[in-house]
C-alpha positions in Angstrom: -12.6 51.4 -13.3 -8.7 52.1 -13.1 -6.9 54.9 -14.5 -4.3 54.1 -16.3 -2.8 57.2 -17.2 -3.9 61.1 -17.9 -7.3 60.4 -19.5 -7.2 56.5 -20.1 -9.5 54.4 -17.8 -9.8 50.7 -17.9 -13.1 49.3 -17.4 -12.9 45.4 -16.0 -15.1 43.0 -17.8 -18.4 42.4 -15.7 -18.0 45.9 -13.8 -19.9 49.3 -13.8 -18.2 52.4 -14.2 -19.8 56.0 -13.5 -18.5 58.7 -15.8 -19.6 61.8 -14.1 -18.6 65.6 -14.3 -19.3 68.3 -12.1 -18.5 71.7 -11.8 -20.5 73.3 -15.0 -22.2 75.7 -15.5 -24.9 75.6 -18.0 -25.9 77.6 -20.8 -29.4 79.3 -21.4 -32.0 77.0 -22.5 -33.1 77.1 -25.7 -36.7 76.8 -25.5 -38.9 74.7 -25.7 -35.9 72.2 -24.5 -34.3 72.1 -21.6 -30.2 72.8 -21.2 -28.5 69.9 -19.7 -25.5 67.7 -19.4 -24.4 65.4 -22.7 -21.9 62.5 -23.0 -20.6 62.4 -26.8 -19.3 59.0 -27.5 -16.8 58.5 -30.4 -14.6 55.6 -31.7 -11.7 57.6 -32.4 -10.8 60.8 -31.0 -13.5 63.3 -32.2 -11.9 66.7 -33.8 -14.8 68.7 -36.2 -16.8 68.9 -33.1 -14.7 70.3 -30.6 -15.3 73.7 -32.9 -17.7 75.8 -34.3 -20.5 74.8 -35.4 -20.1 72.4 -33.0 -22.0 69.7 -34.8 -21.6 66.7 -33.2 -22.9 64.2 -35.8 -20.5 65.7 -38.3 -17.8 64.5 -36.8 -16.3 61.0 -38.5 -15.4 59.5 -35.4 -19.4 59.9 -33.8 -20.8 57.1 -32.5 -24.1 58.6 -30.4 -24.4 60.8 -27.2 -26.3 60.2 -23.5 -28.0 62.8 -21.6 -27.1 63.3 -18.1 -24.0 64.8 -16.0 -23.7 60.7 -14.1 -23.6 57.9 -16.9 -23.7 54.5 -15.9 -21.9 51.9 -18.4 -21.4 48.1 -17.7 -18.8 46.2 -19.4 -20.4 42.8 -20.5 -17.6 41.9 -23.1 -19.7 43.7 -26.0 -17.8 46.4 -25.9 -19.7 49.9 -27.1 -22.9 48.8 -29.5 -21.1 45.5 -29.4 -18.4 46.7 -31.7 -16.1 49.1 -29.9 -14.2 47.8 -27.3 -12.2 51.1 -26.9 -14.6 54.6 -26.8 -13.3 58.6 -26.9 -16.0 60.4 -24.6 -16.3 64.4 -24.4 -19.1 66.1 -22.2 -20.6 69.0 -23.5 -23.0 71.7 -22.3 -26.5 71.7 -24.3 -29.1 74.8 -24.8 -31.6 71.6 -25.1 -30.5 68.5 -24.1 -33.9 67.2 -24.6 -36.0 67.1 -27.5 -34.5 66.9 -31.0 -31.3 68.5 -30.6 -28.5 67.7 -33.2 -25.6 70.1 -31.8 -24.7 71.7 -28.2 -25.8 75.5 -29.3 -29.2 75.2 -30.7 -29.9 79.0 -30.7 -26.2 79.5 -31.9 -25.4 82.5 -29.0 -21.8 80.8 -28.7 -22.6 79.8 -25.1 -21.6 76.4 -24.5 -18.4 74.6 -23.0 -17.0 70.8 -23.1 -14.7 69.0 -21.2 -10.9 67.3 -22.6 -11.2 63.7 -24.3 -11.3 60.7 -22.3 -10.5 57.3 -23.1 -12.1 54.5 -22.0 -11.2 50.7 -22.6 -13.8 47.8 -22.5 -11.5 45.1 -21.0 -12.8 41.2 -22.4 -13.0 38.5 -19.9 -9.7 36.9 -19.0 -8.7 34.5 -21.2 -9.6 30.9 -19.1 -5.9 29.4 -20.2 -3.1 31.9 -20.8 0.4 31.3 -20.1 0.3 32.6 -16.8 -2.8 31.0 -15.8 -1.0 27.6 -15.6 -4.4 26.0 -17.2 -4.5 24.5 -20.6 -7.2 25.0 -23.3 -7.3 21.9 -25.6 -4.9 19.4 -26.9 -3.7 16.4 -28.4 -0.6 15.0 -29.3 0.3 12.5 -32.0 3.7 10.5 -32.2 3.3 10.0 -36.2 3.2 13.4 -38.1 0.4 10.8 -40.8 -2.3 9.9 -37.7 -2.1 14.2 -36.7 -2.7 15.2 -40.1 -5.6 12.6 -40.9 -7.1 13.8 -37.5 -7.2 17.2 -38.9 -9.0 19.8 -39.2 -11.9 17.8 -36.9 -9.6 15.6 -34.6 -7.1 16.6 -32.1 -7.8 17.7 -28.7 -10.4 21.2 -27.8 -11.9 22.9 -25.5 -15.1 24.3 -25.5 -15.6 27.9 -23.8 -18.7 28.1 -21.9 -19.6 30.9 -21.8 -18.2 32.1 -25.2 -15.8 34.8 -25.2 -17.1 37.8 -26.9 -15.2 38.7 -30.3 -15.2 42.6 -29.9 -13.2 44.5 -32.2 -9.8 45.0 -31.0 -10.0 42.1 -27.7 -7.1 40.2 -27.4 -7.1 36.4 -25.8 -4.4 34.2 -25.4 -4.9 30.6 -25.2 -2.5 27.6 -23.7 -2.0 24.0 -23.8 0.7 22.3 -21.9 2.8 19.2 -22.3 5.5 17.4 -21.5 8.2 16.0 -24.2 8.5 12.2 -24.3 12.0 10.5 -24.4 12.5 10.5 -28.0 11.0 13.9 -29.1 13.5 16.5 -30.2 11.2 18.0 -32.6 7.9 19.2 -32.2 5.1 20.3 -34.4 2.2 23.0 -33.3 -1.0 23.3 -35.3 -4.2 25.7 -34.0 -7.7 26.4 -34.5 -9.8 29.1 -32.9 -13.8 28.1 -33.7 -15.6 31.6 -33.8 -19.5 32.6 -34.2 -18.1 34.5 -37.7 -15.8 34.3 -40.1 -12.1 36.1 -41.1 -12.5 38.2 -37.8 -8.5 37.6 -35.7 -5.1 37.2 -36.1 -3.2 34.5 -34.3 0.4 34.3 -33.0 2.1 31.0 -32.1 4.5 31.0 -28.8 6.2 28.3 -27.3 7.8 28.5 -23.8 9.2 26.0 -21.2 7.1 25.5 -18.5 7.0 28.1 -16.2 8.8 30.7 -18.0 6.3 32.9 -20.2 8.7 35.5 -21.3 11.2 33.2 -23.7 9.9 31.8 -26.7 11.0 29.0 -28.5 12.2 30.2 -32.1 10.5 28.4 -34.4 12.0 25.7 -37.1 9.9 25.8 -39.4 6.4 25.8 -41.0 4.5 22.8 -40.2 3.6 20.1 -42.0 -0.1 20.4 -42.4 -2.7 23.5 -42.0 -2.9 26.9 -43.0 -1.0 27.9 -40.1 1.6 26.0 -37.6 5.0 25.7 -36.4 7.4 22.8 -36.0 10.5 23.6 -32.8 13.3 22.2 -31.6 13.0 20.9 -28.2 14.6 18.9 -25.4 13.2 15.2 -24.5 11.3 14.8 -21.1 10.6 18.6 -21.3 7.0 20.7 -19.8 6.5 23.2 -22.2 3.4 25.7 -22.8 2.0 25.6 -26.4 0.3 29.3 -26.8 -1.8 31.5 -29.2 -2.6 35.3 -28.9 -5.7 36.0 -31.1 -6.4 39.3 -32.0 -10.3 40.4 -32.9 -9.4 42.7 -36.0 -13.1 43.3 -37.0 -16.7 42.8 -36.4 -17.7 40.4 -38.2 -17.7 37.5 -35.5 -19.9 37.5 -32.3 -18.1 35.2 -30.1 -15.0 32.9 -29.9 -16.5 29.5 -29.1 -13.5 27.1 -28.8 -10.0 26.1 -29.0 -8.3 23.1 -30.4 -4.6 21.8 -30.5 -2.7 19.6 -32.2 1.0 18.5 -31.5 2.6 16.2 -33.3 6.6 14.2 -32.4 8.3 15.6 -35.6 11.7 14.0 -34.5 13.9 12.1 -36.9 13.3 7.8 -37.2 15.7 6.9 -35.1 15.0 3.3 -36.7 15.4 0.1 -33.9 18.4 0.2 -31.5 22.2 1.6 -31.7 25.2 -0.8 -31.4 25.7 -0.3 -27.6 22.2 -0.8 -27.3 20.6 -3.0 -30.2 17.1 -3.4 -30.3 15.3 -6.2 -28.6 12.0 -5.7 -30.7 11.2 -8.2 -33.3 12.8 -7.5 -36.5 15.5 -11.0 -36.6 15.4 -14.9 -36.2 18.5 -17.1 -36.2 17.6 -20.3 -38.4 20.0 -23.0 -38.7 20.9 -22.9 -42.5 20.3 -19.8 -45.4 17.5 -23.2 -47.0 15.7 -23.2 -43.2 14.8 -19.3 -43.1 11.3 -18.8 -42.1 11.4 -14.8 -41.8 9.0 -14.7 -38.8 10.6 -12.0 -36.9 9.9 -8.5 -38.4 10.4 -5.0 -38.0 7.7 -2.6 -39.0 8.1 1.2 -38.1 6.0 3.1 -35.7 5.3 6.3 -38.1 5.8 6.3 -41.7 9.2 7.4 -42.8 9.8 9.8 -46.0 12.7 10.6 -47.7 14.6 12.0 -48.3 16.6 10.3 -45.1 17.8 7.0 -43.3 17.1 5.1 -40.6 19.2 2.3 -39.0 18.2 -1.1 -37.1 20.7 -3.1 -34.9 20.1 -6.5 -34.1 22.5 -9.4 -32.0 22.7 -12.5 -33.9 25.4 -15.5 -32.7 27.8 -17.1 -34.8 27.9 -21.3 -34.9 30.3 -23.3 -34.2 32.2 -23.4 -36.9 32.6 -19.4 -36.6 30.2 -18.9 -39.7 27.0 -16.7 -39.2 25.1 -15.1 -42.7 22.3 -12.6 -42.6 19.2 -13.0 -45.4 16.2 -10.5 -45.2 13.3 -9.6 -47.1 10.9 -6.6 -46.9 7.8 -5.5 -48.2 7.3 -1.5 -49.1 5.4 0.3 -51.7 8.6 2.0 -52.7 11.2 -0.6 -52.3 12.7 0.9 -55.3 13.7 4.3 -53.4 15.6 2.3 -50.6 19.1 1.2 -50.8 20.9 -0.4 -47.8 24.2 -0.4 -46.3 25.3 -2.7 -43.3 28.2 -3.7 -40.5 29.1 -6.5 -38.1 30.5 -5.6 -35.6 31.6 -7.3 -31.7 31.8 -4.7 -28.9 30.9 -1.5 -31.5 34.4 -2.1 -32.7 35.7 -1.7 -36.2 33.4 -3.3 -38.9 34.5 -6.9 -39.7 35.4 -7.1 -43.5 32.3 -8.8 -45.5 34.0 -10.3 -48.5 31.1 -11.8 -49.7 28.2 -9.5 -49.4 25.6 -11.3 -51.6 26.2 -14.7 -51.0 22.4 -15.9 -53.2 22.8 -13.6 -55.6 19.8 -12.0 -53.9 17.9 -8.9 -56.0 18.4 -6.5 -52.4 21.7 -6.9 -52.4 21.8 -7.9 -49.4 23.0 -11.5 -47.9 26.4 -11.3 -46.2 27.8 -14.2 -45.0 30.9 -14.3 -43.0 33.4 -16.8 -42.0 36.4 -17.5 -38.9 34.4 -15.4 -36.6 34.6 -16.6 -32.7 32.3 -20.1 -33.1 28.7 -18.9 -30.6 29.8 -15.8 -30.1 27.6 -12.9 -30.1 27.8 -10.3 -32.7 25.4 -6.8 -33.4 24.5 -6.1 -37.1 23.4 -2.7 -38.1 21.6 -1.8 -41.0 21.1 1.4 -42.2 18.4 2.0 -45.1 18.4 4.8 -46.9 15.5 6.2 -48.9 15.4 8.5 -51.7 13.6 11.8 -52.2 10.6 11.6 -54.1 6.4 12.0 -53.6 6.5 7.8 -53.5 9.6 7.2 -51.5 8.0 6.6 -48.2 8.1 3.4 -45.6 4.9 3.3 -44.3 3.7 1.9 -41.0 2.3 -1.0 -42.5 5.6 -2.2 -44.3 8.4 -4.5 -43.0 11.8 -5.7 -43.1 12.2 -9.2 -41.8 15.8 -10.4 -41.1 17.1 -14.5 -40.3 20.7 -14.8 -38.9 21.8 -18.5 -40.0 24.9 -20.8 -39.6 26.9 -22.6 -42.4 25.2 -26.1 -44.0 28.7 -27.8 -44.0 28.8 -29.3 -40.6 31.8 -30.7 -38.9 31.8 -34.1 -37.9 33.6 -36.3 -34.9 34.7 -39.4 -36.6 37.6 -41.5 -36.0 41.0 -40.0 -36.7 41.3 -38.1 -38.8 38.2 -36.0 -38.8 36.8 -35.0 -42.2 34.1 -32.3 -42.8 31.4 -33.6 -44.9 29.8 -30.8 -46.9 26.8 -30.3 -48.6 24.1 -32.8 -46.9 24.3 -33.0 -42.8 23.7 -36.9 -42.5 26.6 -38.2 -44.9 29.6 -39.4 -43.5 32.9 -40.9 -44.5 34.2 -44.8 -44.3 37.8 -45.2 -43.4 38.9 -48.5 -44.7 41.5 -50.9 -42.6 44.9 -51.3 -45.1 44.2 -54.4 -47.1 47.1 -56.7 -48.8 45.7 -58.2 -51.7 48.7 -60.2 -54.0 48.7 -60.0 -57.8 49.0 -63.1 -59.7 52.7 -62.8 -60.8 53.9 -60.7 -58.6 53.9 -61.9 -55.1 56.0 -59.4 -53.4 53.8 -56.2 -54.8 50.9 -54.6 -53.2 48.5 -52.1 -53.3 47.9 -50.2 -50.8 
C-alpha cells in the first residue's frame, strides 16, 4: 500500500493491505453487545453520518462496514464487491459492534468518536502492452483500405488476455501495437476493438506516437474509413510507430476485458506505376511492330482499388523505329470506364513534352492513340499517362481491372533499292521496278522518241 498523499493510499493489484487504527478509546457497551472497533466503507465520501444520529446506513454514499480495529483487504482486480475500484473508509467507535447494530450509539448517550476519511484506490493489473511497456497487444496491417475493411469486424490481428483483465468501474488500461511504416505509406489508418465479458461498459482513446517517444501524439487526419471508431494520420515512410488505446471502465456492467484487436490499413495516395525518372518496369506495355500486330499482353492492374475522386499516373519506356515513328494503342477494362478520362506525354530525358499532333490516330472511342513522327529512329522514349477518375459511388478502379498498353512502329517501311530509293507504303513486301531508258522510233517520225 503506498500513500499517495494526506489520506489517499494506493493498493497494488495482487497485494494485501492492513487498515488498522489505534489509539481509541471505547465507549460503554451497550448491552447485550459488545463495544468494538468498525470500518464504514463508502463509494463516495460519506457526509450524513459523520453527525448525529449517526446513522450510518442513511448515508447515500454507504456501501457496508467491518468489525475490527486491523482489517485485512486484498486487491484481486475486483475492486470493493467487484464494483468499486476506489472506497472512502471512516472508523468509528461502536456501543455494540456485535449483534444487530445499525448506528455507532446504540443507547444514544452521545459517546462515540470516528476517525478523518480515507481514501483508498484498488489499482487493476498493469496493462500487458502499454506504450511504455515496449510490448504490442494485437495487430494487422493491410496495404488496400477494401481487404481491411472486408476483414472487419472478425479479421485483423488480436490478442487474447489470459488471464482477463477485470472491468472494475473506473480501471483504466492502455493497450499498444507497434509497427513500422513501409516505403510507400504516408498515410495510415487505425481501427480498434476491445472484446469485453459485457456490453457498453468503457470509453476508448486513440494515440499514435513514434517509437519510443510516448508523450507526442500524432494529430489525427481524419476519421477512418470503416468502424464505429478509428483514425486515419499522416506519417513518414520506413517509420516505428506505437498504435495505442486507453480504455476507460465507466460502469459495471462488464466483468472482464477479454481481448484486443487491431487493424491498420496503408491509406496513402495510388501513386499509380513509375515516375519519368524512374518508369515502371512492371507489366503494363508491349512494343508490337505495326498499330494491325497489337496483341495487348502486357497489362497493368492496380494493387488496391482506386476511388475517385483522384488520379493516378503510369510511366512506361517504349523505343521509336527506325524511321523515328513510335504510336501508343491501349485498351482497359473497368466497371466504370465511363468516370475515367486520360491525359498523356512523351517525353526523352523528363524534358519538355514532345508535341502530339495527332492524338487519335484510329479514331479510337478512349481517345487515346497518339502516334508520333521525326523522333530519333530506336531511341528510347518514357510515356506517362495520367488517368483521372471522377467522383461518384461507381467511379472506382478495382484491383481486378486493367489497362493494357502496345508501343508500335509505322507500317510504311523504307526500302534499300537501287538508286534512288523509294518508300513503298501500305503493304511491307511490295517494291518498285526501275526500268532501263528505252528508244522506241515512231513510224513517221524517226528522229522523235519517248522517253
Amino acid at each position: 500500500m503506498t500513500n499517495v498523499s494526506g489520506n489517499e493510499y494506493d493498493i497494488d493489484f495482487g497485494s494485501t493491505a492492513t487498515i488498522g487504527t489505534s489509539g481509541f478509546v471505547l465507549p460503554p457497551s451497550a448491552t447485550p453487545s459488545t463495544a468494538g472497533m468498525v470500518l464504514g466503507i463508502f463509494s463516495c465520501p460519506p457526509t450524513t453520518c459523520l453527525i448525529a444520529p449517526w446513522d450510518l446506513q442513511s448515508d447515500p454514499c454507504y456501501l457496508g462496514i467491518q468489525v475490527g480495529n486491523s482489517i485485512n483487504t486484498v486487491n484481486n482486480g475486483m475492486g470493493v464487491s467487484g464494483s468499486y475500484s476506489t472506497v472512502y473508509a471512516v472508523y468509528f467507535t461502536f456501543d455494540a459492534a456485535t449483534g444487530a447494530s445499525t448506528g455507532p450509539d446504540l443507547n444514544s448517550d452521545g459517546c462515540l468518536d470516528h476517525s478523518e476519511i480515507y481514501q483508498f484506490n484498488y489499482l487493476p493489473p498493469p496493462s500487458p502492452c502499454d506504450c511504455a511497456s515496449g510490448n504490442s497487444c494485437g495487430g494487422m496491417h493491410y496495404d488496400c483500405i477494401g481487404d481491411a475493411q472486408s476483414d472487419y469486424p472478425f479479421g485483423g490481428g488480436t490478442t487474447f488476455f489470459n488471464p482477463p483483465l477485470p472491468a472494475t468501474n473506473g480501471a483504466s488500461y492502455q493497450f499498444c501495437y507497434e509497427y513500422t511504416t513501409a516505403s510507400d505509406e504516408t498515410s495510415i489508418g487505425f481501427v480498434n476493438l476491445v472484446g469485453t465479458n459485457g456490453n457498453n461498459c468503457l470509453t476508448k482513446t486513440y494515440e499514435v506516437y513514434p517509437a519510443n517517444n510516448c508523450s507526442s501524439p500524432l494529430t489525427p487526419t481524419g476519421a477512418s474509413n470503416f468502424g464505429s471508431n478509428g483514425f486515419e494520420y499522416d506519417v513518414s515512410p520506413n517509420t516505428a510507430y506505437v498504435f495505442c488505446v486507453t480504455i476507460m471502465i465507466t460502469n459495471n456492467n462488464c466483468t472482464d476485458v477479454i481481448d484486443n484487436t487491431v487493424w491498420l490499413y496503408n491509406n496513402s495516395p495510388s501513386q499509380g506505376c513509375g515516375t519519368c525518372s524512374s518508369p515502371c518496369t512492371d507489366s503494363g506495355m508491349g512494343q508490337v511492330s505495326t498499330y494491325a500486330d497489337r496483341t495487348y499482353q502486357s497489362c497493368w492492374s492496380p494493387d488496391c482499388t482506386i476511388s475517385g475522386p483522384t488520379s493516378f499516373t503510369n510511366c512506361f519506356e517504349a523505343t521509336a523505329d527506325g524511321t523515328g515513328f513510335l504510336g501508343f494503342a491501349n485498351t482497359f477494362s473497368a466497371f466504370s470506364s465511363s468516370c475515367i478520362s486520360i491525359a498523356w506525354e512523351l517525353t526523352q530525358g523528363c524534358s519538355a513534352p514532345i508535341p502530339n499532333p495527332v492524338p487519335n490516330a484510329h479514331n479510337v472511342g478512349s481517345g487515346f492513340n497518339p502516334e508520333y513522327s521525326g523522333l530519333t529512329p530506336n531511341e528510347t522514349y518514357v510515356l506517362c499517362v495520367t488517368y483521372t477518375i471522377a467522383s461518384g459511388s461507381i467511379c472506382n478502379f478495382d484491383q481486378g481491372d486493367i489497362i493494357c498498353i502496345d508501343a508500335y512502329g509505322t507500317d510504311c517501311n523504307v526500302l534499300p533499292i537501287a538508286t534512288p530509293t523509294q518508300p513503298t507504303c501500305g503493304q511491307n513486301n511490295g517494291s518498285i521496278i526501275v526500268l532501263a531508258q528505252v528508244d522506241i522510233p515512231i513510224l513517221g517520225q524517226d528522229t522523235d522518241k519517248i522517253r
